[in-house]
C-alpha positions, -999 to 999 in steps of 0.1 A, spaced: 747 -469 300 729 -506 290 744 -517 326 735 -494 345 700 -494 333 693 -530 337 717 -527 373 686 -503 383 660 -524 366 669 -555 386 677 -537 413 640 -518 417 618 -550 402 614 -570 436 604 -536 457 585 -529 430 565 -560 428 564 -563 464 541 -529 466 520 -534 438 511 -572 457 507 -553 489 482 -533 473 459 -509 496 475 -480 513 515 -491 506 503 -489 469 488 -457 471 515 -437 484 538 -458 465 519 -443 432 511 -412 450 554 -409 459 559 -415 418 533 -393 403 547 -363 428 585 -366 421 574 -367 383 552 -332 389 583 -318 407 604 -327 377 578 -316 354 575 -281 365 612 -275 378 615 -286 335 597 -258 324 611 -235 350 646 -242 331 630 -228 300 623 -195 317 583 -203 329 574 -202 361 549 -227 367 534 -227 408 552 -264 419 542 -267 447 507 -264 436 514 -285 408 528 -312 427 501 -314 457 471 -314 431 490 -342 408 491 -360 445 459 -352 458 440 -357 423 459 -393 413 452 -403 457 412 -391 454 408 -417 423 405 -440 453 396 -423 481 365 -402 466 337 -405 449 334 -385 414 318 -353 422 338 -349 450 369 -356 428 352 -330 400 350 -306 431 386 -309 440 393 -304 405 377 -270 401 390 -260 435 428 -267 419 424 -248 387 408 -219 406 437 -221 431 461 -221 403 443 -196 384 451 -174 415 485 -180 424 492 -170 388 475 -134 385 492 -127 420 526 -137 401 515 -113 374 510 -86 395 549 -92 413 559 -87 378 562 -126 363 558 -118 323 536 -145 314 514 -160 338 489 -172 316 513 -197 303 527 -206 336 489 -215 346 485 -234 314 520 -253 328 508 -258 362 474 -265 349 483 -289 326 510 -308 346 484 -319 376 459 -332 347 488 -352 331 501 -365 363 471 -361 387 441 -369 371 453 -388 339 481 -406 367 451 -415 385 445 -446 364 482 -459 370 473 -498 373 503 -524 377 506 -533 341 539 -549 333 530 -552 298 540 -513 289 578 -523 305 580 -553 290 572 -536 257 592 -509 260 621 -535 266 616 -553 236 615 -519 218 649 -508 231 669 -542 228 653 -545 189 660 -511 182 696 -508 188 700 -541 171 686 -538 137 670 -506 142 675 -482 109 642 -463 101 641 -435 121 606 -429 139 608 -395 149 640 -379 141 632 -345 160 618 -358 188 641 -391 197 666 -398 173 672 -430 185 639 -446 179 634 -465 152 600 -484 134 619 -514 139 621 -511 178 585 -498 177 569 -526 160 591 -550 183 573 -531 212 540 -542 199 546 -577 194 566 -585 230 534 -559 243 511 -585 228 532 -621 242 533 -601 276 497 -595 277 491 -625 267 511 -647 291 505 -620 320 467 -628 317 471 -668 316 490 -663 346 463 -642 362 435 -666 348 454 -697 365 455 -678 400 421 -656 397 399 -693 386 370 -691 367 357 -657 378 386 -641 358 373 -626 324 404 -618 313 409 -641 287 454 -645 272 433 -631 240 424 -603 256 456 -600 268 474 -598 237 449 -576 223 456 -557 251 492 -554 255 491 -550 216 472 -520 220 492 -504 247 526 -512 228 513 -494 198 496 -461 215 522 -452 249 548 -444 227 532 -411 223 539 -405 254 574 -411 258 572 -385 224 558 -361 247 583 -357 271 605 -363 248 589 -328 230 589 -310 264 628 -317 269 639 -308 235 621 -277 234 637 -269 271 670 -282 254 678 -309 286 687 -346 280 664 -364 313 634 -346 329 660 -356 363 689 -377 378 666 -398 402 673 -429 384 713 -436 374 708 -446 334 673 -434 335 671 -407 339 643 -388 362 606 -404 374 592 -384 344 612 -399 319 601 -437 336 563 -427 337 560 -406 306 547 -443 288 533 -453 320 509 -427 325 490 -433 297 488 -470 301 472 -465 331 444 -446 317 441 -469 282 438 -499 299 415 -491 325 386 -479 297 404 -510 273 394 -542 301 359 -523 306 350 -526 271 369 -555 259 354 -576 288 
């Protein structure tokens, strides 16, 4: 499983890298092609549980609300927003009448999954400090990791790997931000203090939301949210950190600089 992870890793890096310096439109659907396979996974998850959350709905308003972070303004994304839960809210109480048993907590599925991956996905900034982190987290962990973090929810992390997580969060952010101070000049505010406070921060608060899918899958009883990624699992169970990084760091630079 460790080889076919970092085979992936390796493998997906330069594309990877490649979009995110493209930036503009490539970057957008790129983000836009990630949050939607991750809203597919998420409601077909819950489906398997015996809900019936609307997908399709789910996954064009996690699209449309993470693409209208850039191409809108905020009322109109606030509009699009109502419009969505008003949709869903309809699509469920025709389900209800065709006999689906609970519909109010498929819309509170549907609901919820195009806020987590829409509008909280929205923020998703290139940030290598949450991987990097979440390396140092997993190679720490299964070498000296013995304290169990959560036992319910992921049995295999540990306080050790978590506070490794931190620290490589913090050198990452660190050297990530000298090396976008060298190319970025004098204009750049983003100080390798800053950085490290930064990547510090992330490593210490995203793990809650690799927790949370890890919550959503045990209570479904199912290992990986998907198979899109050999040794991975699915796009949920790669964003689940991700997502909130995205969010944390965006409000995190604003103040900090």
């Amino acid at each position: 499983m460790l080889r076919q992870r970092l085979a992936v890793s390796l493998l997906l890096i330069p594309p990877a890298l490649w979009i995110i310096g493209s930036g503009g439109w490539l970057y957008l659907a790129g983000v836009a092609l990630l949050l939607g396979t991750a809203a597919a996974e998420y409601g077909l998850l819950f489906r398997r549980g015996g809900l019936r959350p609307a997908i399709g709905l789910l996954v064009g308003g996690a699209v449309l609300l993470a693409a209208g972070r850039q191409l809108f303004d905020v009322q109109l994304q606030g509009l699009i927003l109502a419009v969505l839960l008003l949709a869903a809210m309809a699509w469920h109480e025709l389900d209800f009448e065709r006999g689906a048993p609970q519909s109010g907590t498929d819309f509170a599925v549907t609901v919820s999954g195009m806020l987590y991956l829409g509008w909280i996905g929205g923020y998703l900034v290139a940030l290598p400090t949450v991987w990097l982190a979440d390396s140092g987290a997993y190679f720490v962990g299964r070498a000296v990791g013995r304290r169990k973090l959560s036992p319910r929810l992921s049995p295999n992390k540990t306080w050790e790997g978590y506070l490794a997580g931190v620290v490589t969060g913090a050198l990452a952010g660190a050297g990530l931000a000298l090396v976008w101070q060298v190319g970025a000049g004098p204009a750049s505010r983003l100080s390798p203090q800053l950085g490290a406070m930064l990547g510090a921060a992330l490593g210490a608060i995203t793990p809650l939301g690799d927790l949370g899918v890890s919550m959503f899958k045990r209570q479904m009883q199912v290992k990986d949210s998907g198979s899109l990624l050999t040794g991975h699992g699915g796009a949920l169970d790669r964003l689940d950190s991700w997502v909130w990084a995205g969010v944390l760091s965006y409000y995190l630079v604003s103040w900090m600089s």
